[in-house]
N, C-alpha and C positions, 0 to 999 in steps of 0.2 A: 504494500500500500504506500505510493509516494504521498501523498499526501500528508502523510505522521511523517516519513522523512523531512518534507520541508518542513513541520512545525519544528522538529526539534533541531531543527540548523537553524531555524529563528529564531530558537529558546538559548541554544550554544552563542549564537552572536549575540542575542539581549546578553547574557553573563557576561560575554569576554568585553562588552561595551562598557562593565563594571570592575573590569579585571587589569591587573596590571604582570608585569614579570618584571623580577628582580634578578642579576644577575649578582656574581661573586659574592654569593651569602657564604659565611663562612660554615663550614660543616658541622660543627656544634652549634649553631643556631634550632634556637627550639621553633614551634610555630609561635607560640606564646611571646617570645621574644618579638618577631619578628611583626605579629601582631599591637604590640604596645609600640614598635617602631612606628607604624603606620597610622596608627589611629587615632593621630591626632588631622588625619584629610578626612577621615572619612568613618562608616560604622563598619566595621570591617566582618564579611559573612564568613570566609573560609580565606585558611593559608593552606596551599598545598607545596609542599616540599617534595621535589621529587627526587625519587631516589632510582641506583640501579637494580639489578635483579638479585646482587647481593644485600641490599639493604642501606647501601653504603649514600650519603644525599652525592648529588651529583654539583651541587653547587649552585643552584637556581630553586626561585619559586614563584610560585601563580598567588597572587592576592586577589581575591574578589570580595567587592563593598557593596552594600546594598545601595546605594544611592551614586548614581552614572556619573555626577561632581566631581566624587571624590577622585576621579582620576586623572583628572586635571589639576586639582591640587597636589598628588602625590609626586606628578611629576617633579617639582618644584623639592624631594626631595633626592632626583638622580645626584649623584656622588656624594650623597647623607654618609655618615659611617656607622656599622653597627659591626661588633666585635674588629674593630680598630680597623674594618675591609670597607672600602669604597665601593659603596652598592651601585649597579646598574638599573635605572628602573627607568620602565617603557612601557606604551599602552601593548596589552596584549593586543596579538594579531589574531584574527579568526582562521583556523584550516578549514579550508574550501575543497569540499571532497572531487575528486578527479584534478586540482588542483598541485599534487604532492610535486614539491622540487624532484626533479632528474636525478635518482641517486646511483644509477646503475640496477641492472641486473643480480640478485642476488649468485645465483648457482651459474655463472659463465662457463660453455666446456671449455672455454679457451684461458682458462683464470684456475680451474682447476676449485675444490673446496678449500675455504678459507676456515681454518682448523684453529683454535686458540693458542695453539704450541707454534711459534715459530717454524719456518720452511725450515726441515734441517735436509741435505742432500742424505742421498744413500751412500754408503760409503765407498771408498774408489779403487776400484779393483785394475790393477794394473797385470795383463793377464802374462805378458811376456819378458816381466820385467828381473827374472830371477836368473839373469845371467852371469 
């Protein structure tokens, strides 16, 4: 049913019109913290801290405030400092589906799979070398 798709990409861009992204949050930053940073623009709905798939934050977060204002006032606190890092902050951008940046093909035959352990060679058999 497109129709619920387009509402909730209307609902996704209403939020991210409320949303901001902070960049070089330092990794012990709690939400809490990062919430009393911001809350003086605005009523602030959710921090999300995103992390990788080990848990670990990746160094960014999504702010979203109930009131659309506020993100215009927080800009006014790009290079603020919290935990002594000079935060990046900018309005979130909405992802616009069929949109996604060119990132390549995942599984190229020509690329071979891209394995978490470094390319190590095989090792080198010199076959006539034992003279």
């Amino acid at each position: 049913d497109s129709s619920s798709g387009a509402a909730s990409q209307a609902e996704k861009e209403e939020v991210d019109s409320r949303s901001i992204y902070v960049g070089n949050v330092d990794y012990a930053c709690t939400p809490e913290e990062v919430q009393q940073h911001f809350q003086s623009c605005g009523t602030v709905n959710r921090v999300t801290i995103l992390t990788d798939k080990f848990g670990q934050p990746k160094g960014f977060t999504y702010v979203e405030f109930v009131e659309v204002e506020a993100v215009q006032n927080v800009l006014l606190l790009n290079e603020s400092e919290l935990h002594g890092r000079q935060l990046k902050v900018s309005a979130k951008r909405t992802n616009v589906p069929g949109m996604k940046q060119y990132r390549g093909r995942r599984a190229s035959p020509y690329m071979g799979f891209r394995s978490r352990r470094p390319y190590m060679p095989p090792p080198f058999y010199a076959p006539f070398a034992y003279g």
